[in-house]
C-alpha positions as CSV (number, residue, x, y, z in Angstrom):
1,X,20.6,-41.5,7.3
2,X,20.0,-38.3,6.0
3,X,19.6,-36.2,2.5
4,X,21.2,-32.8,2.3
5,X,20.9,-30.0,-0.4
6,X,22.8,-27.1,0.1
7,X,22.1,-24.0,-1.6
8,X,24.1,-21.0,-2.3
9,X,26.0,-19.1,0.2
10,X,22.6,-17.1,2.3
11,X,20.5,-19.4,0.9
12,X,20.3,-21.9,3.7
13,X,20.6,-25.4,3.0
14,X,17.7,-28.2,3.8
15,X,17.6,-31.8,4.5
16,X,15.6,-34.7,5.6
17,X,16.3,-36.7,9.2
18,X,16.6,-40.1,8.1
19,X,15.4,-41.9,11.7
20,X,12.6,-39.4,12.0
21,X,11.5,-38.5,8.0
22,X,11.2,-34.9,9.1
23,X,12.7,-31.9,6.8
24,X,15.0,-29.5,8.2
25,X,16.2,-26.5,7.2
26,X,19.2,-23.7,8.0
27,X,19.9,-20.2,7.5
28,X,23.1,-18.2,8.2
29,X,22.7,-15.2,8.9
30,X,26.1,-12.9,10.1
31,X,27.3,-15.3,11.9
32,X,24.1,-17.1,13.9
33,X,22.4,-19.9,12.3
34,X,18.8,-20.2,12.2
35,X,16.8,-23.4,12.1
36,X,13.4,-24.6,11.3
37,X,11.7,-27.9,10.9
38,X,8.5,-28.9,8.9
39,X,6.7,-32.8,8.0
40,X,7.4,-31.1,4.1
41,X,10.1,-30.0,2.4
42,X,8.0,-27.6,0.9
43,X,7.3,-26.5,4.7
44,X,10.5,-26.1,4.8
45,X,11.2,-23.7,2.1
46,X,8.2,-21.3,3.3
47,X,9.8,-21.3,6.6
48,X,13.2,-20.4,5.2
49,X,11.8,-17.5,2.6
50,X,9.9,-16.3,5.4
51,X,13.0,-16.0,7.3
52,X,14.6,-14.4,4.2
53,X,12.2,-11.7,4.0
54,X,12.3,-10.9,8.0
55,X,16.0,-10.6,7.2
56,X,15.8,-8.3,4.8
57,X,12.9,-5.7,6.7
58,X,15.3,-6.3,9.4
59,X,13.2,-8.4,11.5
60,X,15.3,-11.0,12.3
61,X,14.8,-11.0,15.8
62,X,13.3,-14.0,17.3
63,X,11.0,-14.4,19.8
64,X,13.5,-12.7,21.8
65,X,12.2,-9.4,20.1
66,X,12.3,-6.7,22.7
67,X,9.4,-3.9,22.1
68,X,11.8,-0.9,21.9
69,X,13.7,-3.2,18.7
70,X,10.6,-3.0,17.3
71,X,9.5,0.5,17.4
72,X,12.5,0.9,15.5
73,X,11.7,-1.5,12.8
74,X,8.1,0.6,12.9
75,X,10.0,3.5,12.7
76,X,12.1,2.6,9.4
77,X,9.6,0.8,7.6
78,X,6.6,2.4,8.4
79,X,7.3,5.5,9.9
80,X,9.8,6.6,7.3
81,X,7.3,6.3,4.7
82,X,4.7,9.1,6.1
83,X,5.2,13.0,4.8
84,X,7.2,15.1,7.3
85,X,4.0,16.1,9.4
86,X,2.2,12.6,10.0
87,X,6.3,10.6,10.4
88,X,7.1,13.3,13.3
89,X,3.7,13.1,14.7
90,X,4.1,9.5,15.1
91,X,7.8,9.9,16.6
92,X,6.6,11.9,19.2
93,X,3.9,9.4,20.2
94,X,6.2,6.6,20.4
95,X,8.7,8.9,22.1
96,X,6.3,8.6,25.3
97,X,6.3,4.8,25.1
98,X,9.8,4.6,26.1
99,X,9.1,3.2,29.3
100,X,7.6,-0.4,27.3
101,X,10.8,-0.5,25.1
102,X,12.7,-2.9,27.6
103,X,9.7,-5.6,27.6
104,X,9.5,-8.7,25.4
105,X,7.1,-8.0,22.6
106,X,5.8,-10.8,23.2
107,X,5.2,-10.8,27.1
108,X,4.0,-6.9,27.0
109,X,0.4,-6.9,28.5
110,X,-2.7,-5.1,28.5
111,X,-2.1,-3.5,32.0
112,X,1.7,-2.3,30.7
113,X,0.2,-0.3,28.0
114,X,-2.6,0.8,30.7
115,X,0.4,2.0,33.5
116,X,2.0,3.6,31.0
117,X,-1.1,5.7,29.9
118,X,-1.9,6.5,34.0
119,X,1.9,7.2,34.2
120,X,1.4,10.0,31.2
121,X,-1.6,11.3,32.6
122,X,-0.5,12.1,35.9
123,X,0.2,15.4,36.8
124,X,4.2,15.3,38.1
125,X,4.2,17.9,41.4
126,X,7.8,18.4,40.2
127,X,7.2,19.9,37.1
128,X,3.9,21.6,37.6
129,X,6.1,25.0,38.5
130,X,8.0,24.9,35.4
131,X,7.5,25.2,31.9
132,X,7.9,23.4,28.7
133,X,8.0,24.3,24.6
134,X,5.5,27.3,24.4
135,X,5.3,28.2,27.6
136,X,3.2,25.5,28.5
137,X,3.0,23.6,31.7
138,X,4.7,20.4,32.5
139,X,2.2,18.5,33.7
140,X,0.3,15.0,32.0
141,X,-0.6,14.9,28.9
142,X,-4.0,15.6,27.5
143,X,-6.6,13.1,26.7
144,X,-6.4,14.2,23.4
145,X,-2.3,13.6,23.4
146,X,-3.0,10.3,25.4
147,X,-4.9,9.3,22.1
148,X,-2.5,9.8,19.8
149,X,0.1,8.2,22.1
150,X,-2.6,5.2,21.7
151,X,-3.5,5.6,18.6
152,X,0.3,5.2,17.5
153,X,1.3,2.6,19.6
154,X,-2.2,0.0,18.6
155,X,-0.9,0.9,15.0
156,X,2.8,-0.3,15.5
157,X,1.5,-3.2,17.4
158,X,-0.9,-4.1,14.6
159,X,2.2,-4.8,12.2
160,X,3.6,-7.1,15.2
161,X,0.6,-8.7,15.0
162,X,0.2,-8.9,11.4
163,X,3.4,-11.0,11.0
164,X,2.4,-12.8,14.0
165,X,4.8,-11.6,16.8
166,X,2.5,-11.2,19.2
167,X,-1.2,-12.8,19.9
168,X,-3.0,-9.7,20.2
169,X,-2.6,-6.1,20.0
170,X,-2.6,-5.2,23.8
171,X,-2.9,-1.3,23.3
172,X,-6.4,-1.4,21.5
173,X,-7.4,-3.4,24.6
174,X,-6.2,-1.1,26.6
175,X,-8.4,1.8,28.5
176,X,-7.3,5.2,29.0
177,X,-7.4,6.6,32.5
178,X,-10.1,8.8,33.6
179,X,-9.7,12.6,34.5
180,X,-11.3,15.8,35.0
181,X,-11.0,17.7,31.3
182,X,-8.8,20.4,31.8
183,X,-11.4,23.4,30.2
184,X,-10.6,26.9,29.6
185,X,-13.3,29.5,29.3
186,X,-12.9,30.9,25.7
187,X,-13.0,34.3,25.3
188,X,-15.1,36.3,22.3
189,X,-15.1,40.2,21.4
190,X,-18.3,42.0,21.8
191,X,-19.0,43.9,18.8
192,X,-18.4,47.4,21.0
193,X,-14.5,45.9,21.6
194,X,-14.1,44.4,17.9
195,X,-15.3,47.9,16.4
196,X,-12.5,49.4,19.1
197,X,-9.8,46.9,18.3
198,X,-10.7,47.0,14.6
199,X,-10.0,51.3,14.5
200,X,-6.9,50.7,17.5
201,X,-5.3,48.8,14.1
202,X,-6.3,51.0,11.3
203,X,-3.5,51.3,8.8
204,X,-0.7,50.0,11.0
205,X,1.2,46.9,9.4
206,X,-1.1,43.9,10.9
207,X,-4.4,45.2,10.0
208,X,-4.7,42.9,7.1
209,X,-4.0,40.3,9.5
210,X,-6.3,41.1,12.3
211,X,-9.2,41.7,10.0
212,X,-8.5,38.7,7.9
213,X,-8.8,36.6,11.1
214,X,-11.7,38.4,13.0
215,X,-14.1,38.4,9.9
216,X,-13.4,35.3,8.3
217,X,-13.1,33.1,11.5
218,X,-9.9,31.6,10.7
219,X,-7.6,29.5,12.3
220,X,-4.1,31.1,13.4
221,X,-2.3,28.5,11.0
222,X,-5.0,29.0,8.2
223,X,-3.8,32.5,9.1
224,X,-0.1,32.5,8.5
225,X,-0.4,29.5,6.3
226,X,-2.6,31.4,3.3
227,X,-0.8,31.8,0.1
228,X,-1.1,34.3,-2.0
229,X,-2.1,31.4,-4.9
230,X,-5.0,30.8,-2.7
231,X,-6.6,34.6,-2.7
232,X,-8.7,35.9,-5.8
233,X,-9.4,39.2,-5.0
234,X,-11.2,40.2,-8.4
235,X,-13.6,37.6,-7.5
236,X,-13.5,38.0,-4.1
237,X,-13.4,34.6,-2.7
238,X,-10.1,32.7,-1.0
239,X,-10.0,29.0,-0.3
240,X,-8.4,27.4,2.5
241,X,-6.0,24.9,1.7
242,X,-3.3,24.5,3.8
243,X,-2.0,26.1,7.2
244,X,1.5,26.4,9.1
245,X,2.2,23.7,11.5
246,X,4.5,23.7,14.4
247,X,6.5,20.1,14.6
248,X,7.0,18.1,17.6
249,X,10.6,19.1,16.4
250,X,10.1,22.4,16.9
251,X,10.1,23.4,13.0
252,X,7.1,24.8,11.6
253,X,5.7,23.4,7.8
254,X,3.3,24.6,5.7
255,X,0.4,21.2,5.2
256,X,-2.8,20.5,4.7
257,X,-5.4,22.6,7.0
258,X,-7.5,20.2,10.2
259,X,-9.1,17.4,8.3
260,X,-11.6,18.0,5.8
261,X,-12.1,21.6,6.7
262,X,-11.1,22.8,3.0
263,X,-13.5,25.4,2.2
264,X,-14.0,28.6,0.0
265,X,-15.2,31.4,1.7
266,X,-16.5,35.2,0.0
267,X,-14.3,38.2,1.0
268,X,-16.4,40.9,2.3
269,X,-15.0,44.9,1.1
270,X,-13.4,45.4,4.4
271,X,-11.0,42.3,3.5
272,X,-10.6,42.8,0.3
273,X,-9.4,46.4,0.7
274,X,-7.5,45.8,3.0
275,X,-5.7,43.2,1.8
276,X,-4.7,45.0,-1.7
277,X,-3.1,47.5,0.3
278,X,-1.3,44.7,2.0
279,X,-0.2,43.4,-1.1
280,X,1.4,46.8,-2.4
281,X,3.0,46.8,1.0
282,X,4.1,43.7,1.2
283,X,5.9,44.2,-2.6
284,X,7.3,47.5,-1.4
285,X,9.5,45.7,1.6
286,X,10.3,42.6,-0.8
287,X,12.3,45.4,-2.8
288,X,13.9,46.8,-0.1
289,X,15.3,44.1,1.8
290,X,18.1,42.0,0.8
291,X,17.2,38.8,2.3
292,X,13.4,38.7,1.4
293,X,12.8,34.9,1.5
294,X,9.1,34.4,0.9
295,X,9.5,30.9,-1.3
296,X,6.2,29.5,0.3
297,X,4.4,32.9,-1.3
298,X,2.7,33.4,1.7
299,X,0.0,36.2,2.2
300,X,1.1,37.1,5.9
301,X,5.1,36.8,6.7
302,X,7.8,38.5,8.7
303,X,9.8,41.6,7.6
304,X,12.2,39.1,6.1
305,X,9.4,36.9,4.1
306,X,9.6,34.2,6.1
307,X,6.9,32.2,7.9
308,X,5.8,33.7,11.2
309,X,6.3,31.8,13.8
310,X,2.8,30.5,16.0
311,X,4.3,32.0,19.5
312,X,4.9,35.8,17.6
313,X,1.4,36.0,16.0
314,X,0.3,35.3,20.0
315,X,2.8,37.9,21.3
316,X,1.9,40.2,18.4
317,X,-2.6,40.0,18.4
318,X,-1.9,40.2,22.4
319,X,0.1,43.3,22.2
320,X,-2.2,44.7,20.0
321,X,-5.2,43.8,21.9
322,X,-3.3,45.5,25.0
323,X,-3.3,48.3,23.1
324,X,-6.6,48.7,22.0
325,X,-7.5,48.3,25.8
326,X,-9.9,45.6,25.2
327,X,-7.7,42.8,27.3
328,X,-5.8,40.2,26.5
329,X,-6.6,38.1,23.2
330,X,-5.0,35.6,21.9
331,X,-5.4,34.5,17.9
332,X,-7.8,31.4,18.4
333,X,-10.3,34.5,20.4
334,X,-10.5,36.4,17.1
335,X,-11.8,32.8,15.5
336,X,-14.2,32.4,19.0
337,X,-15.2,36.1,18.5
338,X,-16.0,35.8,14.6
339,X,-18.3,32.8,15.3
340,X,-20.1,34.5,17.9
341,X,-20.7,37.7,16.5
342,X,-21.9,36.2,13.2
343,X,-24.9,34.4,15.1
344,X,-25.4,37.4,17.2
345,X,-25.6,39.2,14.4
346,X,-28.6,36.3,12.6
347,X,-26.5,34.2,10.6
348,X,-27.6,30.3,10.5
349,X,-25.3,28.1,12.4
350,X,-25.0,25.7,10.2
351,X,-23.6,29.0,7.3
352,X,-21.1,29.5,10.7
353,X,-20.3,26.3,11.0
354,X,-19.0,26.1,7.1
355,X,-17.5,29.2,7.4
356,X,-15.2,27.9,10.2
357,X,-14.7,24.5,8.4
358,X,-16.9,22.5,10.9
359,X,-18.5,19.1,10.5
360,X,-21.8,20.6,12.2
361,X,-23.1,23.3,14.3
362,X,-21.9,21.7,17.4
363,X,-19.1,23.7,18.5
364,X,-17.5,21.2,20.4
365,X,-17.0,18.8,17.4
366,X,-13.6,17.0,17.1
367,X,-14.1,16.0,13.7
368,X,-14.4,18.0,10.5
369,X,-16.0,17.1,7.5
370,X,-17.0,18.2,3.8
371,X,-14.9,19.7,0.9
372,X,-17.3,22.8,0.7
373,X,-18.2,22.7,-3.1
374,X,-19.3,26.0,-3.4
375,X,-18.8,29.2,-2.2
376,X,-19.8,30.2,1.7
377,X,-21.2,33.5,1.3
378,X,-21.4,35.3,4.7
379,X,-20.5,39.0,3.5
380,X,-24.6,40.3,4.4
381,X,-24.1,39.0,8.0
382,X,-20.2,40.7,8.5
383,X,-21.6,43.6,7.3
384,X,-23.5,43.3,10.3
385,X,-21.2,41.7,12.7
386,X,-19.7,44.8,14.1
387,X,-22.6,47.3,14.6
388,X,-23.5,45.5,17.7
């Protein structure tokens, strides 16, 4: 004998097994029927919210759940809730996990996650001829882009194993391959070829640009990123807020700078004049063109207003640099080259390393730090910089 309730229509309906005295309880949902069973009723009705809830995020998968289902659960519940920079970040990481997305999420092991990394890091001899987005080469990822790949994947993992899906989170186990860092030498200006790339630019259309980024060290999307909002130049002083970021997508977005590395620097005279003249410039061709479309207010833009794009400030300081006959350059040299001629020229590392929105003096750091609270005043030692 047994004792029914039935609720109302989704709601499931419970009941007690009258040769056993254990509650049951059922849930239709579409048209499958889920069961559970508990020594309570009150068991019972946990188990059947619980179920309710799943539902409802969409997790009504089972133990069945297959690892690509989830990441696109992660991917509309999580994901979807991140601002435009950090939610295609993350798409891009789990977009290299594809190979895990046909194992049981339960069943996926420590050495999957671990085949998948050596798989990513290996250099494919098919590709290593051609290129990819930027002109880069095809070849296996970084170990910095293997971290983010991990990075991404423990964090959708740790939501499976927050709601108890799987036992453990297999990717934090997991060890990234070893290789060989890929290095490239650096490249930095003497003063002699910074003074003769400096007068090879004189009153042409980038000089603001060039100048901007060889005496104040910054970083190309610092660069093209600075609004106008951000630049006092009665006082002298700009801060660094935000910079221009390419997308895994391709498109490009105006966000927060590398973390903590908001700073405000002091403008020495060369910058500040040439900047003004700049700014009358840069108003002259806003009333001439049609189309001008600078909504971002942006110091540095294209002939149109809009955002220049990463690849054309590259093509654009290398051209430049050609023709100054100092080599090639490309825009994170002029940050290199800033660094280096300001201790050349006796300025503490540590007033550098603030400059440049460092955590230390260590060059090498991968980790920024400190809101700078006041202002980094340089302005003696780049007076100095270029006399060599």
């Amino acid at each position: 004998m047994s004792r029914s309730r039935n609720l109302g229509y989704g709601e499931g309906s419970i009941y007690q097994e009258g040769d056993t005295g254990r509650w049951r309880g059922e849930l239709r949902i579409g048209v499958k029927r889920r069961r559970v069973s508990a020594w309570t009723r009150r068991e019972v009705v946990e188990k059947l919210d619980e179920l309710r809830s799943l539902n409802a995020a969409g997790l009504m998968m089972g133990n069945n759940i297959r690892v690509g289902e989830w990441f696109d659960w992660y991917d509309g519940v999580v994901i979807s809730t991140k601002n435009k920079s950090n939610a295609a970040s993350y798409r891009w990481a789990l977009k290299h996990c594809e190979p895990l997305r046909g194992h049981r999420l339960s069943e996926l092991e420590v050495e999957h996650v671990e085949d998948l990394f050596r798989e990513l890091a290996r250099v494919k001899p098919q590709l290593a001829k051609t290129k990819g987005r930027g002109g880069q080469n095809c070849t296996g990822l970084s170990k910095s882009s293997l971290f983010r790949v991990k990075m991404v994947l423990g964090a959708a993992l740790y939501e499976a194993e927050r709601r108890d899906k799987v036992r453990r989170n297999v990717a934090r186990l997991a060890y990234l391959p070893s290789a060989p860092a890929r290095k490239r030498v650096r490249r930095s200006l003497t003063a002699e070829q910074a003074r003769k790339f400096l007068a090879a630019v004189k009153g042409k259309p980038d000089e603001a640009l060039v100048l901007t980024s060889l005496m104040l060290g910054l970083r190309p999307g610092e660069v093209i990123g600075l609004p106008w909002k951000a630049v006092n130049l009665k006082e002298g002083t700009i801060e660094i807020r935000q910079s221009l970021k390419r997308q895994p997508d391709s498109s490009l977005v105006v966000g927060p700078p590398k973390v903590d590395s908001y700073r405000n620097l002091r403008l020495p005279t060369e910058v500040i004049d040439a900047l003004k003249a700049h700014k009358v410039h840069q108003r002259k061709k806003e009333l001439a063109v049609l189309m001008w479309d600078n909504r971002d207010g942006l110091v540095f833009t294209t002939a149109m207003g809009t955002p220049i794009d990463p690849s054309n400030l590259r093509r654009t300081i290398s051209d430049l640099a050609t023709l100054a006959d100092v080599g090639h350059l490309a825009p994170n040299e002029l940050r290199h080259s800033a660094a280096s001629l300001l201790v050349e020229a006796g300025v503490p590392l540590q007033q550098v390393a603030d400059m440049l929105g460092h955590k230390d003096i260590r060059m090498l750091a991968q980790t920024y730090r400190h809101k700078i609270q006041g202002v980094v005043d340089v302005t003696a030692g780049q007076a100095r910089m270029l006399i060599g």
